[in-house]
PDB file of N, CA, C and O in Angstrom:
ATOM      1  N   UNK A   1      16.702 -85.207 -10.484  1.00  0.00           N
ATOM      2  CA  UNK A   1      15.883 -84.523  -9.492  1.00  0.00           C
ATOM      3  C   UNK A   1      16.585 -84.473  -8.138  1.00  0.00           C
ATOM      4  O   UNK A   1      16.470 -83.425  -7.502  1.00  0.00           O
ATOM      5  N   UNK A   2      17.487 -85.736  -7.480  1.00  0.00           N
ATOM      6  CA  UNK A   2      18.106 -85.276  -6.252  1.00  0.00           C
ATOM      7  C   UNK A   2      19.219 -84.115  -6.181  1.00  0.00           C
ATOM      8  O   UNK A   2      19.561 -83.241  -5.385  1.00  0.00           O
ATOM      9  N   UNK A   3      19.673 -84.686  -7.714  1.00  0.00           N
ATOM     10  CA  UNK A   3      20.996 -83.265  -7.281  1.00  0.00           C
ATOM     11  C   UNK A   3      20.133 -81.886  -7.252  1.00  0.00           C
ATOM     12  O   UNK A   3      20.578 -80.927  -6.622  1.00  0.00           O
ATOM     13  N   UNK A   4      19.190 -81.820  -7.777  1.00  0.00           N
ATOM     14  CA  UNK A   4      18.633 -80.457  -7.834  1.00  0.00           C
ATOM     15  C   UNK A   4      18.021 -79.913  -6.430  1.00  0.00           C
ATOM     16  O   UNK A   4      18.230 -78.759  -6.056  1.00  0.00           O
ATOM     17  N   UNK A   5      17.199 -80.902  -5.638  1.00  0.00           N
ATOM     18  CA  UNK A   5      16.942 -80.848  -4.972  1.00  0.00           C
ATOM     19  C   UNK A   5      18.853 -80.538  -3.748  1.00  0.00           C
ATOM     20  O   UNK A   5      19.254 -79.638  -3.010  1.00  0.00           O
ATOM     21  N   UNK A   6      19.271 -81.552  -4.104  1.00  0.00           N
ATOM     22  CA  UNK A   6      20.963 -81.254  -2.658  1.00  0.00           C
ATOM     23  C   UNK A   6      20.945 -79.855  -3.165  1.00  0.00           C
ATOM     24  O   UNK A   6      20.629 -79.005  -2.332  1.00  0.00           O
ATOM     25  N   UNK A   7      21.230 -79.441  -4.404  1.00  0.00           N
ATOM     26  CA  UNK A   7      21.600 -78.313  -4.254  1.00  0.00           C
ATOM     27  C   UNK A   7      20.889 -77.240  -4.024  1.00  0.00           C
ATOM     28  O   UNK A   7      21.306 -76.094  -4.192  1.00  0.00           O
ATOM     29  N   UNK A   8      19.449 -77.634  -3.510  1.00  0.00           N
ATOM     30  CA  UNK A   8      18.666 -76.302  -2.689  1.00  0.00           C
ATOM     31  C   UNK A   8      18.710 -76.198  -1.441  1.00  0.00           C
ATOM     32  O   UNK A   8      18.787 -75.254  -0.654  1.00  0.00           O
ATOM     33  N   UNK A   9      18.635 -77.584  -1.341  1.00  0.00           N
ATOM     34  CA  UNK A   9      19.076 -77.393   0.424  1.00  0.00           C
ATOM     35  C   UNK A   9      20.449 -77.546   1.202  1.00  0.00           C
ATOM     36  O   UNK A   9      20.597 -77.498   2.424  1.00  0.00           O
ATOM     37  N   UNK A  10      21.254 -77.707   0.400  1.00  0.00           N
ATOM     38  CA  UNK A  10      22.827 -77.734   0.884  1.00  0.00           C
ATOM     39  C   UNK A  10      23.736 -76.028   1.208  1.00  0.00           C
ATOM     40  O   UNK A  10      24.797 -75.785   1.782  1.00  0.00           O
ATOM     41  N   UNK A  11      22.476 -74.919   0.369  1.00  0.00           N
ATOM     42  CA  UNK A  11      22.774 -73.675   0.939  1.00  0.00           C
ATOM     43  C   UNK A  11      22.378 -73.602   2.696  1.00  0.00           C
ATOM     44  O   UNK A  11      23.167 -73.437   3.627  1.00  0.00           O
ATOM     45  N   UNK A  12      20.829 -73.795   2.750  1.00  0.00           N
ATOM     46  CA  UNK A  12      20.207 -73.877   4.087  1.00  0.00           C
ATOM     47  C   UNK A  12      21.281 -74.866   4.820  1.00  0.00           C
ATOM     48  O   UNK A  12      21.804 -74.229   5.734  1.00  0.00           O
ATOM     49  N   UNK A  13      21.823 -76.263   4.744  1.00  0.00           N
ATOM     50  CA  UNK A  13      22.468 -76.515   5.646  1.00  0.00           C
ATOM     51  C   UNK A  13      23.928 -76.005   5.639  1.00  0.00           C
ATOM     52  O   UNK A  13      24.586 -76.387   6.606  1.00  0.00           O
ATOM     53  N   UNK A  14      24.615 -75.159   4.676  1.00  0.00           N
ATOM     54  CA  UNK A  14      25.219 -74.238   5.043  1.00  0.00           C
ATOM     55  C   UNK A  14      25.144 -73.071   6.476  1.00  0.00           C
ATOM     56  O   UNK A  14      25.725 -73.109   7.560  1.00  0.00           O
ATOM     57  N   UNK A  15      24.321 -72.241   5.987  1.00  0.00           N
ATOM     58  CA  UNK A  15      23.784 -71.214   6.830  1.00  0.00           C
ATOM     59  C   UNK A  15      23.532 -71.712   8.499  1.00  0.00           C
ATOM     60  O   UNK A  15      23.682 -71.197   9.607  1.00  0.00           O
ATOM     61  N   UNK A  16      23.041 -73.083   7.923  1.00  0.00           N
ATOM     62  CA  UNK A  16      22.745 -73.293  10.064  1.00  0.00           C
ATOM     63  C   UNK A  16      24.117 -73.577  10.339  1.00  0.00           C
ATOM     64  O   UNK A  16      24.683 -72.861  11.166  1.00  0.00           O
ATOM     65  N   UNK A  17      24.734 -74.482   9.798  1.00  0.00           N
ATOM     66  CA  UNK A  17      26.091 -74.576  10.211  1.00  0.00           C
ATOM     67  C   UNK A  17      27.292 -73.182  10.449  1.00  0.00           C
ATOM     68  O   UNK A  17      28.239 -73.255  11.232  1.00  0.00           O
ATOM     69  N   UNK A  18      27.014 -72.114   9.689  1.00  0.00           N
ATOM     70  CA  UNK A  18      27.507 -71.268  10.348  1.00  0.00           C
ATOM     71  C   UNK A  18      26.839 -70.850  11.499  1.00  0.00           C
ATOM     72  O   UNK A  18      27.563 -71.069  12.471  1.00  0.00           O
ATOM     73  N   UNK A  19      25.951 -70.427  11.766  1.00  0.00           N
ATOM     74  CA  UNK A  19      25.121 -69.868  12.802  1.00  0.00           C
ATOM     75  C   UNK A  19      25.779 -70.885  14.440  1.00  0.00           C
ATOM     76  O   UNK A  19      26.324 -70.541  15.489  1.00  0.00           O
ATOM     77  N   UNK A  20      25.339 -72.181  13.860  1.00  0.00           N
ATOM     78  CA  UNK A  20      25.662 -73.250  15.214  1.00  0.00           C
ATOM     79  C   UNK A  20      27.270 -72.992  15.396  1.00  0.00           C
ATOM     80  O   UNK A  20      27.526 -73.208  16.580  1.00  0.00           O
ATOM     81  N   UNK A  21      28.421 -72.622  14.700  1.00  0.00           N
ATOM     82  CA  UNK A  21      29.613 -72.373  15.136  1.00  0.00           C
ATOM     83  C   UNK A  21      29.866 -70.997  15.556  1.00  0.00           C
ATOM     84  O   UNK A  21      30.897 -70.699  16.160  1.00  0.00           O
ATOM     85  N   UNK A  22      28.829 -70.025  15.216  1.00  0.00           N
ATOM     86  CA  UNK A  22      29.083 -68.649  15.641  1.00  0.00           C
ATOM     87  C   UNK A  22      28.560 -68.529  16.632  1.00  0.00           C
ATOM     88  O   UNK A  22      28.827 -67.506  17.264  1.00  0.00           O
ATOM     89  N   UNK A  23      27.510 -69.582  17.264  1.00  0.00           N
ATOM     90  CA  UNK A  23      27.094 -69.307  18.670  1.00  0.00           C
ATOM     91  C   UNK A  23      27.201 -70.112  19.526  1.00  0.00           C
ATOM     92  O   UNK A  23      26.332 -70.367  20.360  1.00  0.00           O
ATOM     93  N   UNK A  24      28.578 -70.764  19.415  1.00  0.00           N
ATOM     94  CA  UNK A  24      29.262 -72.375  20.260  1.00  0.00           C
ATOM     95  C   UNK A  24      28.127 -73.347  20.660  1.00  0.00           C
ATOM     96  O   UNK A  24      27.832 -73.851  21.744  1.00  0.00           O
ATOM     97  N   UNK A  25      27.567 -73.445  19.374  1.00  0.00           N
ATOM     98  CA  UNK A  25      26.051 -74.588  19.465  1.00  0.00           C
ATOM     99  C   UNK A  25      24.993 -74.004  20.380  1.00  0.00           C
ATOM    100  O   UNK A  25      24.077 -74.769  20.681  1.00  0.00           O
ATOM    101  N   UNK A  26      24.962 -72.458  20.997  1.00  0.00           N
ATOM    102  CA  UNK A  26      23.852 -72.336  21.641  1.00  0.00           C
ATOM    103  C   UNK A  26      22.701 -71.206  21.374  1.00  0.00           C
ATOM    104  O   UNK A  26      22.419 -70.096  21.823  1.00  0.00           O
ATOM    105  N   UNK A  27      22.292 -71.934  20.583  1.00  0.00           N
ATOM    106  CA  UNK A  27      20.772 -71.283  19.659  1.00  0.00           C
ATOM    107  C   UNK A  27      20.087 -69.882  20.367  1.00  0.00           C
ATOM    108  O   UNK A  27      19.911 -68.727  19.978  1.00  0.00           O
ATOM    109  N   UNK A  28      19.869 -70.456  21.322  1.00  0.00           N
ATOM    110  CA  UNK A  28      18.752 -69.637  22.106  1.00  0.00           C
ATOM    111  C   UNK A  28      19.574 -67.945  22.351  1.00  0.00           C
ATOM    112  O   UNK A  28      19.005 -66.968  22.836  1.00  0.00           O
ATOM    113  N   UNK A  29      21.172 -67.995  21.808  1.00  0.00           N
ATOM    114  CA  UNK A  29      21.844 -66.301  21.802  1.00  0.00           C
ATOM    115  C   UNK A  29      21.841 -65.726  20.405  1.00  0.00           C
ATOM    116  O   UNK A  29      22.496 -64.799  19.929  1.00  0.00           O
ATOM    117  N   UNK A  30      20.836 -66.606  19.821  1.00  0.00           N
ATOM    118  CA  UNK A  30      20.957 -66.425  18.500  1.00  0.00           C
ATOM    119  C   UNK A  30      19.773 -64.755  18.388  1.00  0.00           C
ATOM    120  O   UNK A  30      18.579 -64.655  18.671  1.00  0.00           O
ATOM    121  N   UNK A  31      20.794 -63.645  17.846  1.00  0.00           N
ATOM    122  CA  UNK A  31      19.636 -62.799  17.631  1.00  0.00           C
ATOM    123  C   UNK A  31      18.586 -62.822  16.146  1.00  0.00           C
ATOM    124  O   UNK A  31      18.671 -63.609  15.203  1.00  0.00           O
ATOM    125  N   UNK A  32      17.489 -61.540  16.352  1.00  0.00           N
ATOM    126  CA  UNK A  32      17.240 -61.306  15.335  1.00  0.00           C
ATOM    127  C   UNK A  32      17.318 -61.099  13.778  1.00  0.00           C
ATOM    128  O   UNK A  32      16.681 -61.441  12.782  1.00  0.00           O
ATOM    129  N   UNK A  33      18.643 -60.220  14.150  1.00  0.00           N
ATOM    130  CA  UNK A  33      18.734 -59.908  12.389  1.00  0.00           C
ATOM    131  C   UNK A  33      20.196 -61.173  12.705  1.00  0.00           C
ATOM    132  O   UNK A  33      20.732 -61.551  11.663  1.00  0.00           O
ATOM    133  N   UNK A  34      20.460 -61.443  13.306  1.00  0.00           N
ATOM    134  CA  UNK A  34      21.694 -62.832  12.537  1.00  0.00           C
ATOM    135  C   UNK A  34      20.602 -63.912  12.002  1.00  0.00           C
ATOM    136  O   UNK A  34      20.781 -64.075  10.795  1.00  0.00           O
ATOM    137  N   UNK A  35      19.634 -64.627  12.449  1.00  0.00           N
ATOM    138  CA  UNK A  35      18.556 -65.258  12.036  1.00  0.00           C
ATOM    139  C   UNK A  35      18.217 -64.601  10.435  1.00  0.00           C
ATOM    140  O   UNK A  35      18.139 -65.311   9.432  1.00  0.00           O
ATOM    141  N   UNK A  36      18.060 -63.294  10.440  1.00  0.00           N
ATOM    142  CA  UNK A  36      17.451 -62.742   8.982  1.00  0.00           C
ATOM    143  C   UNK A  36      18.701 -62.749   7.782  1.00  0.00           C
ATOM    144  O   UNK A  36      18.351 -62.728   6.602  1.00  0.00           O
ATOM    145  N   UNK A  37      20.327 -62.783   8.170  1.00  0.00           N
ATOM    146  CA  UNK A  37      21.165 -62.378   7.750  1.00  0.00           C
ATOM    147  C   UNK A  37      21.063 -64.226   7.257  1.00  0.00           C
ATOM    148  O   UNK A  37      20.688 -64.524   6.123  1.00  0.00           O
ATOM    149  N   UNK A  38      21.372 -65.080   8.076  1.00  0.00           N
ATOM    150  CA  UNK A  38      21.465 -66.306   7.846  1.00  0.00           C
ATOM    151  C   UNK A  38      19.875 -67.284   6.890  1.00  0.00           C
ATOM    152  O   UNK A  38      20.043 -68.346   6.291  1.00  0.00           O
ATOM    153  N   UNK A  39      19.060 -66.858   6.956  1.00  0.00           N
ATOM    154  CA  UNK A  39      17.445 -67.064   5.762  1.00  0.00           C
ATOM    155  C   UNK A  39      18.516 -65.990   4.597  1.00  0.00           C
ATOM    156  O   UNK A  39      19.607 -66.493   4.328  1.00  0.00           O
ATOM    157  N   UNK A  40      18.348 -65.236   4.249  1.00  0.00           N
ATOM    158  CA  UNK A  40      19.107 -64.858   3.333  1.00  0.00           C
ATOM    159  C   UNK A  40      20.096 -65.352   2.653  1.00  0.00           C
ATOM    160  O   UNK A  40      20.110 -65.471   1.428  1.00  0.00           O
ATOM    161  N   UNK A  41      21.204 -65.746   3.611  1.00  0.00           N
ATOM    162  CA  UNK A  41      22.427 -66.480   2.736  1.00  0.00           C
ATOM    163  C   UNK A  41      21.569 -68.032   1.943  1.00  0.00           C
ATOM    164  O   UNK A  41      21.734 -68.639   0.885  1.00  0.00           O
ATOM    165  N   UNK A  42      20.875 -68.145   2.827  1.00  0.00           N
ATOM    166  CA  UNK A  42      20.257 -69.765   2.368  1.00  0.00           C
ATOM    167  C   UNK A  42      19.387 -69.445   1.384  1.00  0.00           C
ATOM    168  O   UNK A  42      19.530 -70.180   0.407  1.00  0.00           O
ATOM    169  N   UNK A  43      18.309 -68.406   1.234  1.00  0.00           N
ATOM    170  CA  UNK A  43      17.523 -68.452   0.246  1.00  0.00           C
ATOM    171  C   UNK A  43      18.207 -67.698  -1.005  1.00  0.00           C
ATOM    172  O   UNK A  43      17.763 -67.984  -2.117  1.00  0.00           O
ATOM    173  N   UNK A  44      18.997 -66.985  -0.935  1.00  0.00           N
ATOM    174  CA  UNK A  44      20.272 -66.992  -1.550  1.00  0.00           C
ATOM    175  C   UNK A  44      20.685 -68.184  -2.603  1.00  0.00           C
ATOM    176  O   UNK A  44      20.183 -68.443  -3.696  1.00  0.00           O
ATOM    177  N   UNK A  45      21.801 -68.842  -1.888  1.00  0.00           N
ATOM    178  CA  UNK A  45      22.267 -70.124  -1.964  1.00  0.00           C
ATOM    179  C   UNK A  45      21.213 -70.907  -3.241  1.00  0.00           C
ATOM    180  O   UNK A  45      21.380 -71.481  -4.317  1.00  0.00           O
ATOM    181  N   UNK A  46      20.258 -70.577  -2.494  1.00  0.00           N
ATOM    182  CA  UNK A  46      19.221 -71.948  -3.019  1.00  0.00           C
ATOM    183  C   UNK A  46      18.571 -71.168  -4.574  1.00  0.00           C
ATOM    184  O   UNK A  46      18.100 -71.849  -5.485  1.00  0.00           O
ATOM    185  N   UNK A  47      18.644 -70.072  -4.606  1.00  0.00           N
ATOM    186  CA  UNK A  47      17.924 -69.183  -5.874  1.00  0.00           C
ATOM    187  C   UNK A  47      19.655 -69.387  -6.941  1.00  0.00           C
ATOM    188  O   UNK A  47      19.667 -69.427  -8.171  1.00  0.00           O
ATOM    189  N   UNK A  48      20.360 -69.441  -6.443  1.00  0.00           N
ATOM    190  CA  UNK A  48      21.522 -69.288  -7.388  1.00  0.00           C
ATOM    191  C   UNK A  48      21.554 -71.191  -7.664  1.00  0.00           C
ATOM    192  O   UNK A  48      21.378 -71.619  -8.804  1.00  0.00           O
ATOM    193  N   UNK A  49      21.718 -71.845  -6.862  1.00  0.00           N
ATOM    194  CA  UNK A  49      21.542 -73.289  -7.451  1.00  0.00           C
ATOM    195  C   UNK A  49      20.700 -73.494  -8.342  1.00  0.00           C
ATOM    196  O   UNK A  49      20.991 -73.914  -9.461  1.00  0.00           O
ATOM    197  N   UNK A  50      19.318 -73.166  -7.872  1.00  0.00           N
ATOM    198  CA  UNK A  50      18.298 -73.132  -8.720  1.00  0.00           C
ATOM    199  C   UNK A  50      18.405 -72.815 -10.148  1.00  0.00           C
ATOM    200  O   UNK A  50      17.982 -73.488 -11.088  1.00  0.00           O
ATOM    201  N   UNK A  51      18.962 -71.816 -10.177  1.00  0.00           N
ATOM    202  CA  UNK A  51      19.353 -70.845 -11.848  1.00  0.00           C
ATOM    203  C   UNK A  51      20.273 -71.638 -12.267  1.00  0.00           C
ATOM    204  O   UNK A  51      20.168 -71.788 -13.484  1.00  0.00           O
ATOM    205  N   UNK A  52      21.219 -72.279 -11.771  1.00  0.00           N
ATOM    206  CA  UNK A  52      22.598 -72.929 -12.233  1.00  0.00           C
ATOM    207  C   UNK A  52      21.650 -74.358 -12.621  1.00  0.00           C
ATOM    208  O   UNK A  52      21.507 -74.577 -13.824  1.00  0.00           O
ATOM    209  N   UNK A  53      21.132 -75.138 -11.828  1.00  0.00           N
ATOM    210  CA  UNK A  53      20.322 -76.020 -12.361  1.00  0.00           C
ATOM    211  C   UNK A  53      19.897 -76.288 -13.638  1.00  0.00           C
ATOM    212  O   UNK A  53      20.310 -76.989 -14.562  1.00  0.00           O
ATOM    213  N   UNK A  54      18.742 -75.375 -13.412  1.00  0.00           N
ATOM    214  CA  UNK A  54      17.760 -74.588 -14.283  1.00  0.00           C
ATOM    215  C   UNK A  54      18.240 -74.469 -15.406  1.00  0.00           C
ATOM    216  O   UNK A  54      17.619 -73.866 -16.281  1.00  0.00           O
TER     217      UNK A  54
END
């Protein structure tokens, strides 16, 4: 159950970690669709672990 679980959320802490280096750690220049582009890669991420799991 943990690896299943790391590997749903190790997409999501992917995704912030790009975001926090694409905006030299400062959130608040973070736009709209980079926010929607970055939920995507993660819920992404996490649907393909899931299946690989699974």
């Amino acid at each position: 159950m943990g690896h299943a679980l790391f590997g749903l959320l190790l997409p999501a802490f992917a995704a912030n970690s790009v975001m926090v280096m694409a905006t030299h750690g400062r959130p608040e220049t973070v736009t709209r669709w980079q926010r929607g582009i970055a939920w995507a890669v993660a819920a992404g991420g996490g649907l393909v672990s899931a299946g690989l799991v699974g």
